[in-house]
N, CA and C atoms of all chains as a GROMACS GRO file, in nm:
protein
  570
    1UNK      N    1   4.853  11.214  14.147
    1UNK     CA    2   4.760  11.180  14.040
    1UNK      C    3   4.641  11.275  14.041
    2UNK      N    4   4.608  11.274  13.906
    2UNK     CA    5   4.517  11.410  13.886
    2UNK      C    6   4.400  11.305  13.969
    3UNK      N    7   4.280  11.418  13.987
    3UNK     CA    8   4.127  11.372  14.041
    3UNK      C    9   4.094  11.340  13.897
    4UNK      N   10   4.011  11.183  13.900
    4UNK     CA   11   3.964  11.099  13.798
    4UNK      C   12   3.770  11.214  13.751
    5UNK      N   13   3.809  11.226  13.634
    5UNK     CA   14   3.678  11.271  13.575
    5UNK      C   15   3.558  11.169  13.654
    6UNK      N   16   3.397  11.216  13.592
    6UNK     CA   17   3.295  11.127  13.593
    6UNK      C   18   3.341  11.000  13.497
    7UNK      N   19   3.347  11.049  13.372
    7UNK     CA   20   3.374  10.940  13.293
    7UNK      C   21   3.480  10.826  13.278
    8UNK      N   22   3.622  10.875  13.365
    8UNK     CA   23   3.710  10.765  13.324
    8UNK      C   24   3.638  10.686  13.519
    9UNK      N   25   3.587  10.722  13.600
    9UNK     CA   26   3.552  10.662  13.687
    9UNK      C   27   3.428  10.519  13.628
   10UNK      N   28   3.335  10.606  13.559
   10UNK     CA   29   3.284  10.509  13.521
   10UNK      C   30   3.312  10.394  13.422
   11UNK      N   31   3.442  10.421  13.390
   11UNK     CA   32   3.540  10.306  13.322
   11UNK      C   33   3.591  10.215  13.396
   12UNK      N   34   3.641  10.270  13.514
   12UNK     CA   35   3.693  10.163  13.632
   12UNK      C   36   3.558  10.109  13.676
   13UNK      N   37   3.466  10.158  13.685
   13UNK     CA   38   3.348  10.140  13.736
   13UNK      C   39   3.346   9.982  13.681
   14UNK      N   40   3.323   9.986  13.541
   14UNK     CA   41   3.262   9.874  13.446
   14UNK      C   42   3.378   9.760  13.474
   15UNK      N   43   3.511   9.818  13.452
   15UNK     CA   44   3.626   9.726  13.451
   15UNK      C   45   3.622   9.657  13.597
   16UNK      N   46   3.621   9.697  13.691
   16UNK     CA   47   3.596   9.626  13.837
   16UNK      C   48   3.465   9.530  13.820
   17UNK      N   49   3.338   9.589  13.770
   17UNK     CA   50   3.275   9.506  13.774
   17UNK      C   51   3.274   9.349  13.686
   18UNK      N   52   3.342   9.351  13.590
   18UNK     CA   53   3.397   9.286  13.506
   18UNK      C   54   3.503   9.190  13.575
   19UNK      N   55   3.599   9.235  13.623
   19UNK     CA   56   3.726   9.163  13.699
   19UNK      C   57   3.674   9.091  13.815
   20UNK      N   58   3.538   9.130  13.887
   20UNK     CA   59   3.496   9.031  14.005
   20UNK      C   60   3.395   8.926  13.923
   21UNK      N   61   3.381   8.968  13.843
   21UNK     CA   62   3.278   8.874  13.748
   21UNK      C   63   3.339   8.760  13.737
   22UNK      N   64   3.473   8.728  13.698
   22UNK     CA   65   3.569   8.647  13.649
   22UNK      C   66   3.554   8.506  13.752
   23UNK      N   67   3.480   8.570  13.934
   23UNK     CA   68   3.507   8.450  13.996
   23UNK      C   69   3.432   8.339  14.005
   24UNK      N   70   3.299   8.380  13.909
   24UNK     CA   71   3.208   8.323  13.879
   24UNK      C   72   3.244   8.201  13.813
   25UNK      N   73   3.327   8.223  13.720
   25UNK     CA   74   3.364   8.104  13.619
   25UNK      C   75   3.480   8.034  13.657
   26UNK      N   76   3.385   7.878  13.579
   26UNK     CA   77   3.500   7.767  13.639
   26UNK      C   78   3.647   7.852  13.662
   27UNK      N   79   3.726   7.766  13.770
   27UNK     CA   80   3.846   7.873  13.732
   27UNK      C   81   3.986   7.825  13.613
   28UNK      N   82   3.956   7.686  13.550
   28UNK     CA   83   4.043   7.677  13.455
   28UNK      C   84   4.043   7.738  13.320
   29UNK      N   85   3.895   7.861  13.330
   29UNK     CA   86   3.895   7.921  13.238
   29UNK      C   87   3.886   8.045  13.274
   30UNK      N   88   3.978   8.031  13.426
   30UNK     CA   89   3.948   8.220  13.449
   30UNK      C   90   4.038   8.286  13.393
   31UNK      N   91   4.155   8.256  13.279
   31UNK     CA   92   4.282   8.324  13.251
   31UNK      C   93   4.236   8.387  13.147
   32UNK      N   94   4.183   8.296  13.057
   32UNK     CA   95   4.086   8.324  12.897
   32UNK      C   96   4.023   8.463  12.958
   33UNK      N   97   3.952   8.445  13.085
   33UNK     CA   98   3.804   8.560  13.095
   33UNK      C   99   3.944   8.701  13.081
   34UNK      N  100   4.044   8.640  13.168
   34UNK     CA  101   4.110   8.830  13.216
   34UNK      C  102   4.157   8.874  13.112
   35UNK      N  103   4.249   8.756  13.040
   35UNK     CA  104   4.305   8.837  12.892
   35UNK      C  105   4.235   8.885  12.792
   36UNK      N  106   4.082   8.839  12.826
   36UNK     CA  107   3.962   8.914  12.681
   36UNK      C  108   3.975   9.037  12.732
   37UNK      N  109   3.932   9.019  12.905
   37UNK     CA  110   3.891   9.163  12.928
   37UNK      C  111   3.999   9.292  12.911
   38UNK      N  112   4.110   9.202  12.921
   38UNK     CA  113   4.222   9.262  12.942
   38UNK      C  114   4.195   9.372  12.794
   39UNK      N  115   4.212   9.226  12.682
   39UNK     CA  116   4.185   9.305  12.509
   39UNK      C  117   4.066   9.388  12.495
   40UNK      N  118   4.001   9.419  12.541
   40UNK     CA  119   3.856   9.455  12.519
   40UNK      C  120   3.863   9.579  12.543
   41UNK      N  121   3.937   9.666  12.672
   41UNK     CA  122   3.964   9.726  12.727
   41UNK      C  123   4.083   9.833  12.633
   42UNK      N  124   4.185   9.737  12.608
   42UNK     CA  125   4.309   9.801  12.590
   42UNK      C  126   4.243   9.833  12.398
   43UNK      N  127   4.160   9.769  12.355
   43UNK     CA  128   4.116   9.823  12.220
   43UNK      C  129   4.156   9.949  12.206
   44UNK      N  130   4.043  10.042  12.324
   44UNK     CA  131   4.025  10.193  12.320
   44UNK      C  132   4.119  10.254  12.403
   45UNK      N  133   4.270  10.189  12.431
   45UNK     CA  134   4.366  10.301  12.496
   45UNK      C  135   4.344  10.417  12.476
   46UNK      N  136   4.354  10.446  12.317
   46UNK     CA  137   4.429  10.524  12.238
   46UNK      C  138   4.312  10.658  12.193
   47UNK      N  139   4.171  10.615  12.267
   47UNK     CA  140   4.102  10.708  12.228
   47UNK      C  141   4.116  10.819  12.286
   48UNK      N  142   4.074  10.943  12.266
   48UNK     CA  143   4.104  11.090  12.304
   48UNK      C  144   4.013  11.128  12.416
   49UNK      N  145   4.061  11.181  12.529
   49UNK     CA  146   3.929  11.172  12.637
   49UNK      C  147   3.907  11.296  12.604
   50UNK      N  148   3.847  11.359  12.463
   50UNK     CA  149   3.765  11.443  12.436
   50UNK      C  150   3.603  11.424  12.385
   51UNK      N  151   3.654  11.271  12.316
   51UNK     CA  152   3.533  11.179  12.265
   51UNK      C  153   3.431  11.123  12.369
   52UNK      N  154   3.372  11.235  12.445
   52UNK     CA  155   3.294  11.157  12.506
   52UNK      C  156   3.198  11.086  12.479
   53UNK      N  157   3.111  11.124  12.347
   53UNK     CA  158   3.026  11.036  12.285
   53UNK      C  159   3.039  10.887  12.259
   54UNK      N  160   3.182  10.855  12.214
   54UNK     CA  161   3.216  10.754  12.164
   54UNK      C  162   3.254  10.691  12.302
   55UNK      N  163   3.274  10.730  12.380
   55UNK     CA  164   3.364  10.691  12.539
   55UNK      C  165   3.199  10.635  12.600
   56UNK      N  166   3.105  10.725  12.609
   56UNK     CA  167   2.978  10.694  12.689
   56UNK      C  168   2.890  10.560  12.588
   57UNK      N  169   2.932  10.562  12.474
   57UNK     CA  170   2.897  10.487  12.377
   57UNK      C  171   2.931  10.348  12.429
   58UNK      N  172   3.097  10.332  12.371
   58UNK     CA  173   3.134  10.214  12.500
   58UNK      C  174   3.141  10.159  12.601
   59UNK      N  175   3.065  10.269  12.717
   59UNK     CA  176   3.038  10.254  12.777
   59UNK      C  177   2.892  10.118  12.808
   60UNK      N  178   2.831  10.150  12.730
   60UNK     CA  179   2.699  10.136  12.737
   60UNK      C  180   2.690  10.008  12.659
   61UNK      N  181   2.772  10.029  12.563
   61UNK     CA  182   2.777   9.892  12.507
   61UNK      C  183   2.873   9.782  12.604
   62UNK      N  184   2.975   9.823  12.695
   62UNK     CA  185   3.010   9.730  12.770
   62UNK      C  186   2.912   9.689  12.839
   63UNK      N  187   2.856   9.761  12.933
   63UNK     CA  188   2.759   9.716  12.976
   63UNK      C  189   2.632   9.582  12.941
   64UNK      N  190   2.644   9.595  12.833
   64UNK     CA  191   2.512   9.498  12.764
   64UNK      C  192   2.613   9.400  12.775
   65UNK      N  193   2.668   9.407  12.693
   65UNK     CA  194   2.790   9.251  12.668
   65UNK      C  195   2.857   9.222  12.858
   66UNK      N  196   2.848   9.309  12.916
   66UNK     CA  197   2.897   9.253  13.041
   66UNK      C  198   2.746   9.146  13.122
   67UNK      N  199   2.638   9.230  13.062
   67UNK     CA  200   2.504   9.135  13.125
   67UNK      C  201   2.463   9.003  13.053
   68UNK      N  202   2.565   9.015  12.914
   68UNK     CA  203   2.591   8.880  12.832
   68UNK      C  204   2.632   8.798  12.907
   69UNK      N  205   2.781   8.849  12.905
   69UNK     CA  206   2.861   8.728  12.982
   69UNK      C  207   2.860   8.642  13.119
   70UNK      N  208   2.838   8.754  13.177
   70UNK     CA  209   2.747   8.722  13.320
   70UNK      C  210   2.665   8.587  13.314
   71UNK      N  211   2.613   8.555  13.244
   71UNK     CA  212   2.518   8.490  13.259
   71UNK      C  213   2.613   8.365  13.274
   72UNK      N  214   2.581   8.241  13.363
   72UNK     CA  215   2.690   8.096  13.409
   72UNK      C  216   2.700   8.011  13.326
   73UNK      N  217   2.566   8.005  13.238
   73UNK     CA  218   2.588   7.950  13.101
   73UNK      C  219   2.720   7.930  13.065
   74UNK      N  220   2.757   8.033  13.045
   74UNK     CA  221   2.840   8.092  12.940
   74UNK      C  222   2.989   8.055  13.034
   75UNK      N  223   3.042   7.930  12.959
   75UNK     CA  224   3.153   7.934  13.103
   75UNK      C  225   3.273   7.954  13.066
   76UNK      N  226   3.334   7.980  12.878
   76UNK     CA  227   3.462   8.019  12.839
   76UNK      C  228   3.481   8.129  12.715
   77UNK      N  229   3.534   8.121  12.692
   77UNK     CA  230   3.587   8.214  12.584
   77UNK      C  231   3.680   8.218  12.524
   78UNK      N  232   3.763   8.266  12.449
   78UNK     CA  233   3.920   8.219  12.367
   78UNK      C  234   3.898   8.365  12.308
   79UNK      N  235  -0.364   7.667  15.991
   79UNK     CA  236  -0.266   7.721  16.128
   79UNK      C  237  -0.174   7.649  16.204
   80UNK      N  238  -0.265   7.538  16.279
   80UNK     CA  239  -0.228   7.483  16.381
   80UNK      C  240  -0.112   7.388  16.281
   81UNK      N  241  -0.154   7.335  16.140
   81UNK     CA  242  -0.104   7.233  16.110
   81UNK      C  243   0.061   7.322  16.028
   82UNK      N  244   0.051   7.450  16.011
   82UNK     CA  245   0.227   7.535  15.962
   82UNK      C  246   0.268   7.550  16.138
   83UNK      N  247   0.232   7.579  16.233
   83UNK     CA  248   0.338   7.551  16.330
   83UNK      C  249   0.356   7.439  16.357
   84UNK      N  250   0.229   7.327  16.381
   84UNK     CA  251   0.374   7.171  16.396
   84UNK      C  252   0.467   7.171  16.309
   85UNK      N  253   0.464   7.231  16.154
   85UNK     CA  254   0.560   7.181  16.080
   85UNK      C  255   0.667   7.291  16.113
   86UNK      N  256   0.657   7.429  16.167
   86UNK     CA  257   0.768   7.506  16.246
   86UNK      C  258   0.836   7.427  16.305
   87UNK      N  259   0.717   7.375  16.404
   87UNK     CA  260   0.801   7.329  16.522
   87UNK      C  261   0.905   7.228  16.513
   88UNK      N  262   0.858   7.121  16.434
   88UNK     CA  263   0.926   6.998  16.352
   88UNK      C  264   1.039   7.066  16.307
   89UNK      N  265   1.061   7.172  16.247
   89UNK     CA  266   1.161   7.219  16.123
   89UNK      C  267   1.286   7.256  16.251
   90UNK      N  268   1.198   7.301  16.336
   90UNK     CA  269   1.309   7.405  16.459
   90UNK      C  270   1.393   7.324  16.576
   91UNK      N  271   1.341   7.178  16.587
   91UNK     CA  272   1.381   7.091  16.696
   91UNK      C  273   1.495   7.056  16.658
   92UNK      N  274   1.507   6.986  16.586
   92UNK     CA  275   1.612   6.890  16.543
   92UNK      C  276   1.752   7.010  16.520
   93UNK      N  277   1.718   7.134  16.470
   93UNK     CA  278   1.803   7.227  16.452
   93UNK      C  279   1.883   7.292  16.601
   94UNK      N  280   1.772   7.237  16.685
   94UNK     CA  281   1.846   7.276  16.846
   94UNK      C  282   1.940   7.226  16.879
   95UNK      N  283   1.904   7.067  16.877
   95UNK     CA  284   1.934   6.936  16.928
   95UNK      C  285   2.087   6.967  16.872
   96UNK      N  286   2.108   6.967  16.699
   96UNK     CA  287   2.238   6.911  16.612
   96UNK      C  288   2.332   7.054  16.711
   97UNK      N  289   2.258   7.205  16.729
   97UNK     CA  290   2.350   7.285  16.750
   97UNK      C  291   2.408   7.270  16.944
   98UNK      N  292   2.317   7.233  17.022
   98UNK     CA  293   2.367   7.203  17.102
   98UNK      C  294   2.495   7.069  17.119
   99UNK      N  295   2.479   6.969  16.997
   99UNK     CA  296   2.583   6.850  16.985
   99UNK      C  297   2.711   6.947  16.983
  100UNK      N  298   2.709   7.040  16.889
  100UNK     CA  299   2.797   7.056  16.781
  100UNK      C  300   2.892   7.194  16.872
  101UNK      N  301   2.852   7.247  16.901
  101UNK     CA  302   2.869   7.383  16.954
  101UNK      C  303   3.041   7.325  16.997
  102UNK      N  304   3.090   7.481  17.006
  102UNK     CA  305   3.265   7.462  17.040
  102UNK      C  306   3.263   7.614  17.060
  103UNK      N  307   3.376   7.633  17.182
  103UNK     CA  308   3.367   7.763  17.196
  103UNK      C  309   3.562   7.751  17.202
  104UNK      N  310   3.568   7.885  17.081
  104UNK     CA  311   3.675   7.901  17.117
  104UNK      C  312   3.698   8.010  17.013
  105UNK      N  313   3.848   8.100  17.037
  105UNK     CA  314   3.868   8.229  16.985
  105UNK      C  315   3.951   8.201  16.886
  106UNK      N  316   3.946   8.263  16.806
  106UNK     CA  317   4.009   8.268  16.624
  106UNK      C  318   4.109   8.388  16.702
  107UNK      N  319   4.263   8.402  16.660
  107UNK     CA  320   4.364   8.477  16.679
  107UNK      C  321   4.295   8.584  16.640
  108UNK      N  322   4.331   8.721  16.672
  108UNK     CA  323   4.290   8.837  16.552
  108UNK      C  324   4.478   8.817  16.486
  109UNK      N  325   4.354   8.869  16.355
  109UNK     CA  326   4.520   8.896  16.224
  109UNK      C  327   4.577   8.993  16.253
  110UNK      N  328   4.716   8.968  16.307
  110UNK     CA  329   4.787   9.046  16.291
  110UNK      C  330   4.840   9.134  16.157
  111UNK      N  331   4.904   9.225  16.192
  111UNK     CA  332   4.941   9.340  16.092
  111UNK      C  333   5.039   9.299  15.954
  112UNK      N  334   5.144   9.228  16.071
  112UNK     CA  335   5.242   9.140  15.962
  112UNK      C  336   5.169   8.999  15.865
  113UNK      N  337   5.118   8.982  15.902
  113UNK     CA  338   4.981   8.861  15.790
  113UNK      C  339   4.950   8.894  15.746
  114UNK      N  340   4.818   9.041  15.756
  114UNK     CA  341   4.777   9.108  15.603
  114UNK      C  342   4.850   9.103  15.532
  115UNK      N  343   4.976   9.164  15.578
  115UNK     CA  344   5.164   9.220  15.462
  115UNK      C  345   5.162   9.099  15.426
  116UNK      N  346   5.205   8.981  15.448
  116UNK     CA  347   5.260   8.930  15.398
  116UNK      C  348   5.127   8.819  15.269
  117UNK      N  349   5.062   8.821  15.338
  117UNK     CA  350   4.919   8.731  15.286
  117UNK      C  351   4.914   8.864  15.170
  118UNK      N  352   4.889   8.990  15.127
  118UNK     CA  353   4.844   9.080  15.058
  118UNK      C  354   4.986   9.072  14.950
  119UNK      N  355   5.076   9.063  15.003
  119UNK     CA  356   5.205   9.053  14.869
  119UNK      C  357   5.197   8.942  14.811
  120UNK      N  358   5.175   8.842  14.899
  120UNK     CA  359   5.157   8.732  14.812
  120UNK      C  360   5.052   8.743  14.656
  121UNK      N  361   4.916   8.758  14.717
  121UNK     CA  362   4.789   8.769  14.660
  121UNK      C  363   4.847   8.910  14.542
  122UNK      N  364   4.923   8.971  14.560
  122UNK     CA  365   5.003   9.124  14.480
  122UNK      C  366   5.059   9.019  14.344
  123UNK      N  367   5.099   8.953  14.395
  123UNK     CA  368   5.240   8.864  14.280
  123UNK      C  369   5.154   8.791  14.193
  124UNK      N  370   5.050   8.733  14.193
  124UNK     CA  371   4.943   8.658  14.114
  124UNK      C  372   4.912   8.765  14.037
  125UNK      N  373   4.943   8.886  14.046
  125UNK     CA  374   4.832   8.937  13.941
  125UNK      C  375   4.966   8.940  13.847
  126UNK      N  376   4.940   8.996  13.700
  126UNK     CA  377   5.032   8.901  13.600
  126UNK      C  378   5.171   9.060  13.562
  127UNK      N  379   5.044   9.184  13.605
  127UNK     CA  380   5.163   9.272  13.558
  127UNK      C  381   5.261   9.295  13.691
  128UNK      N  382   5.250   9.254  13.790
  128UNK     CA  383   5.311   9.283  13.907
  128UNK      C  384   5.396   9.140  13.924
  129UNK      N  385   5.418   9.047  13.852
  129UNK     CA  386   5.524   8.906  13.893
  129UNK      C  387   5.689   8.939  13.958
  130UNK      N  388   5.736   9.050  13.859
  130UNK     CA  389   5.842   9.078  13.822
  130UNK      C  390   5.886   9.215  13.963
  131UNK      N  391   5.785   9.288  13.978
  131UNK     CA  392   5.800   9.387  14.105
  131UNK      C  393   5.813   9.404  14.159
  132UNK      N  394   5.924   9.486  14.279
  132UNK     CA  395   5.962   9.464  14.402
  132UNK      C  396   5.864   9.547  14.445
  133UNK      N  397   5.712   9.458  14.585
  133UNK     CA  398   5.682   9.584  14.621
  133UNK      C  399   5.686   9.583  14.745
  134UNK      N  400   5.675   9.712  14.824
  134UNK     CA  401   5.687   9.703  14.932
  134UNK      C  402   5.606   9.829  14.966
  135UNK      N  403   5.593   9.817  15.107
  135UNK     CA  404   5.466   9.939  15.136
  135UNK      C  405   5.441  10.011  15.083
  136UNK      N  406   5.559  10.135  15.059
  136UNK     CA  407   5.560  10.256  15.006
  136UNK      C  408   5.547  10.248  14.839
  137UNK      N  409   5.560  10.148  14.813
  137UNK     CA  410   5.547  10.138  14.616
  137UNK      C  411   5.407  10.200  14.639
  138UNK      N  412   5.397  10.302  14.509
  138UNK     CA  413   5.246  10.340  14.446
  138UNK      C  414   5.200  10.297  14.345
  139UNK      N  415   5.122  10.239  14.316
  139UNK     CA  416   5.077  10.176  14.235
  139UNK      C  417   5.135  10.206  14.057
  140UNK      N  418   5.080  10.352  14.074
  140UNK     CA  419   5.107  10.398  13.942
  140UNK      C  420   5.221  10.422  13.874
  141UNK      N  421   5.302  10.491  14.051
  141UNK     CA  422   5.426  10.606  13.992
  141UNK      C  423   5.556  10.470  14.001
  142UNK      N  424   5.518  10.400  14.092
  142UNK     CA  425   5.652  10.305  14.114
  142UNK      C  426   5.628  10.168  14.066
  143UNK      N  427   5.486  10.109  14.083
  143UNK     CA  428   5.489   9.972  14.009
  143UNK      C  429   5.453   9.964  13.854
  144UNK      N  430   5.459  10.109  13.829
  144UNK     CA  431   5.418  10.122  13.668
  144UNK      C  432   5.252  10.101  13.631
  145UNK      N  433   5.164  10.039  13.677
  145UNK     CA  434   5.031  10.033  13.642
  145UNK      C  435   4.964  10.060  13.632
  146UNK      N  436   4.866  10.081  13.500
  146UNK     CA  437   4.798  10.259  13.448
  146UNK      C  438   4.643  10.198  13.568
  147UNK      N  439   4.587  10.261  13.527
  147UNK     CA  440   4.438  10.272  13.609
  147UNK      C  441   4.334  10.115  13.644
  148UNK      N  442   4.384  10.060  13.519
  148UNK     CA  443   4.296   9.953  13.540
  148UNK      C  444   4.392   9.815  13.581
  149UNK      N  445   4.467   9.838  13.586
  149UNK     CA  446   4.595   9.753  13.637
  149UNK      C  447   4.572   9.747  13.774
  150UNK      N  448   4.551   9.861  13.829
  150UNK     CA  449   4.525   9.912  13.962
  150UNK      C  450   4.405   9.826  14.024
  151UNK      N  451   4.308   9.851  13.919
  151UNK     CA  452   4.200   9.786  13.957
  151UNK      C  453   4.162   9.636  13.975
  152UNK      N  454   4.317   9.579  13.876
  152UNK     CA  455   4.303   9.425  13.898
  152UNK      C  456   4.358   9.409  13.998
  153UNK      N  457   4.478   9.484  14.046
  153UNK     CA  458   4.551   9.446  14.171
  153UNK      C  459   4.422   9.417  14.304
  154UNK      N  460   4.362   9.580  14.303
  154UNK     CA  461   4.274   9.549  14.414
  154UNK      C  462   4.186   9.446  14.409
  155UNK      N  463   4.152   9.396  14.314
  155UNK     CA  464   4.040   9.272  14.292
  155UNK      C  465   4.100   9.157  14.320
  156UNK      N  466   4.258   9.177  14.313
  156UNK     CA  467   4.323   9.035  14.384
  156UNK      C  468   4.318   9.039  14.517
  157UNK      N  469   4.331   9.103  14.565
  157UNK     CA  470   4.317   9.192  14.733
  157UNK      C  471   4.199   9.124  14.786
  158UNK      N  472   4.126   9.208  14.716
  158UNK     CA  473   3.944   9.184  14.744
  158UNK      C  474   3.925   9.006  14.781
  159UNK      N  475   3.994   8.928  14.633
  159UNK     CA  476   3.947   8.824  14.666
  159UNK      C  477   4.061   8.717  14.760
  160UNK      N  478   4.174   8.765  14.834
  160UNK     CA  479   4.238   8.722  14.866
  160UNK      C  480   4.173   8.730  15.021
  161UNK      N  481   4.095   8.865  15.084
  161UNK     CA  482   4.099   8.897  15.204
  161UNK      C  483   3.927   8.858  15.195
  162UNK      N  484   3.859   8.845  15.132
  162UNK     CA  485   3.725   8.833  15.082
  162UNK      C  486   3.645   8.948  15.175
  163UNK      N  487   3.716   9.040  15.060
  163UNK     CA  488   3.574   9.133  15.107
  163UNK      C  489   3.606   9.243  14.950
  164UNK      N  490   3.461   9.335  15.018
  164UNK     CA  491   3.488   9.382  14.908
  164UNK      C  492   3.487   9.582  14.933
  165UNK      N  493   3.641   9.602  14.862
  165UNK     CA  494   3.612   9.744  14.891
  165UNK      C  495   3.545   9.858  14.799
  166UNK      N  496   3.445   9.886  14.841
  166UNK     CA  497   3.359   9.980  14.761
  166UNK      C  498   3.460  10.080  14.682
  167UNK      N  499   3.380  10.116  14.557
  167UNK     CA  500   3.391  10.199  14.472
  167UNK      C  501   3.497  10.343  14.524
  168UNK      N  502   3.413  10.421  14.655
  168UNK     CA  503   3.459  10.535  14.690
  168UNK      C  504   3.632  10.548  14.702
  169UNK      N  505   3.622  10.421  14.843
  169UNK     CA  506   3.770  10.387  14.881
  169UNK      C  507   3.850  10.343  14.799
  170UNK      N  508   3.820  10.238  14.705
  170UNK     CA  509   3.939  10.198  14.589
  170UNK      C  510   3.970  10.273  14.500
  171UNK      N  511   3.951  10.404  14.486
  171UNK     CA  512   3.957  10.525  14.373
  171UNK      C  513   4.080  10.619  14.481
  172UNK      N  514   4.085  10.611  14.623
  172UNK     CA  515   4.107  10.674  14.676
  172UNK      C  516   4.295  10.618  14.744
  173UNK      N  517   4.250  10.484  14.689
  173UNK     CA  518   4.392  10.397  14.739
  173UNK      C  519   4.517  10.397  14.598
  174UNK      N  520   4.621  10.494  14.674
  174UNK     CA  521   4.721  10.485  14.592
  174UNK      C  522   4.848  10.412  14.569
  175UNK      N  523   4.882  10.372  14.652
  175UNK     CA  524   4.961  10.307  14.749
  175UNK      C  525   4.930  10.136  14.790
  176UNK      N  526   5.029  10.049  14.809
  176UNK     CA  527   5.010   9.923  14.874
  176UNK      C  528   4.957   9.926  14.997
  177UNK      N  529   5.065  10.004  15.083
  177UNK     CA  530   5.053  10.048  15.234
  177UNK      C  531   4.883  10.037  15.280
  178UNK      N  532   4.880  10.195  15.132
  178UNK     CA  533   4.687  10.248  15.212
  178UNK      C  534   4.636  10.124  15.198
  179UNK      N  535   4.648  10.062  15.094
  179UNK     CA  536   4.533   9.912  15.098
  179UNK      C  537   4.531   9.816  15.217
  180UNK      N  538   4.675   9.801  15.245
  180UNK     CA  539   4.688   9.712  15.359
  180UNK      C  540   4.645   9.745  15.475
  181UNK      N  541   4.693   9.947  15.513
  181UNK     CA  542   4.602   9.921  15.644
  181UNK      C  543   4.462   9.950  15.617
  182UNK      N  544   4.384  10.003  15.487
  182UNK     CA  545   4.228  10.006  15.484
  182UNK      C  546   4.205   9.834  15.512
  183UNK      N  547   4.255   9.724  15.452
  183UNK     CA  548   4.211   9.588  15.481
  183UNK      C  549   4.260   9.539  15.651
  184UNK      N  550   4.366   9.620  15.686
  184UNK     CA  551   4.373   9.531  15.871
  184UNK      C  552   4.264   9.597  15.888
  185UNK      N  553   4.183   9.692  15.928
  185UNK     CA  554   4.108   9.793  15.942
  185UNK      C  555   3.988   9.677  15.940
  186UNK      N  556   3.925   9.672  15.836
  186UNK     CA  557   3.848   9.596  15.801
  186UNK      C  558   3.834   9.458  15.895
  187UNK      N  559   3.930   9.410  15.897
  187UNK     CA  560   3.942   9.272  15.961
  187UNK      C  561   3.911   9.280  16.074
  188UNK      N  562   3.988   9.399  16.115
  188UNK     CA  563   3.928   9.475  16.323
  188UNK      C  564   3.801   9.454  16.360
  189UNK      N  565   3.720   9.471  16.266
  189UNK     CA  566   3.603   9.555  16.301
  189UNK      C  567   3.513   9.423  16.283
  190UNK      N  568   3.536   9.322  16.217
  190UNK     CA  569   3.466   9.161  16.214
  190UNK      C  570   3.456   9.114  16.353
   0.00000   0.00000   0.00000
């Protein structure tokens, strides 16, 4: 396997932080949390890892919505 | 002054007393090699794209269990929370393989 760029690292970066997030919540709604993240994720398969603008973009916007969800409030999703 | 250390002191007694009741001395097995394996395949099969997979040491994540990058990353997060710990950023970028995970986690367990 090739050596992972800065940028697709900081994709796993977000996605790990995201996937331990999950243990936070009740767990009869931890299936809901993985398959959003799962969709959320797989949206931008298809983007071109030339787009870094748009890549650092989503980035950044995961981020916010990940300091959304985070919060315990917040205990499901669909 | 005088009157926050009686309330030290108060806070610290009773905490002697319960640990001297309570105390037990005795040694936890260390985990063997074959327990990670088998405790870590287990915790492997929960994750949803790996149900169907035969894996075994030498499977690589990518090339033999099929799972692009972030697949990878759920596997290890089943890992993580199966063995409860957590492997930093550096090392989980660096694990390709079942094997490497299993002995980076006996590894881990050694050193507790």
């Amino acid at each position: 396997m090739a050596k992972r760029s800065g940028l697709q690292r900081e994709v796993l970066k977000l996605y790990r932080m995201s996937i331990r997030c999950i243990k936070t919540k009740p767990p009869q709604t931890r299936e809901h949390w993985r398959s959003f993240i799962h969709e959320e994720f797989g949206k931008y398969k298809g983007i071109p890892k030339i787009q870094f603008n748009t890549i650092e973009h989503l980035i950044r916007t995961g981020y916010k919505r990940y300091e959304m969800f985070s919060n315990p409030q917040i205990k499901d999703i669909h | 002054m005088y009157r926050s250390f009686l309330r030290s002191a108060a806070l610290v007694r009773p905490s002697i007393k319960l640990s001297q009741q309570s105390i037990r001395f005795y040694v936890t097995q260390p985990i063997t090699k074959d327990e990670v394996i088998t405790r870590a395949f287990d915790a492997l099969k929960t994750v949803a794209t790996l149900q169907e997979s035969k894996i075994s040491l030498e499977s690589s994540f990518q090339k033999d269990l099929g799972l692009d990058s972030l697949d990878t990353v759920e596997a290890l997060v089943a890992l993580e929370e199966e063995f409860d710990l957590e492997i930093p950023d550096k090392i989980a970028d660096e694990i390709k393989t079942v094997g490497e995970a299993v002995n980076y986690i006996y590894e881990e367990e050694q050193k507790l």
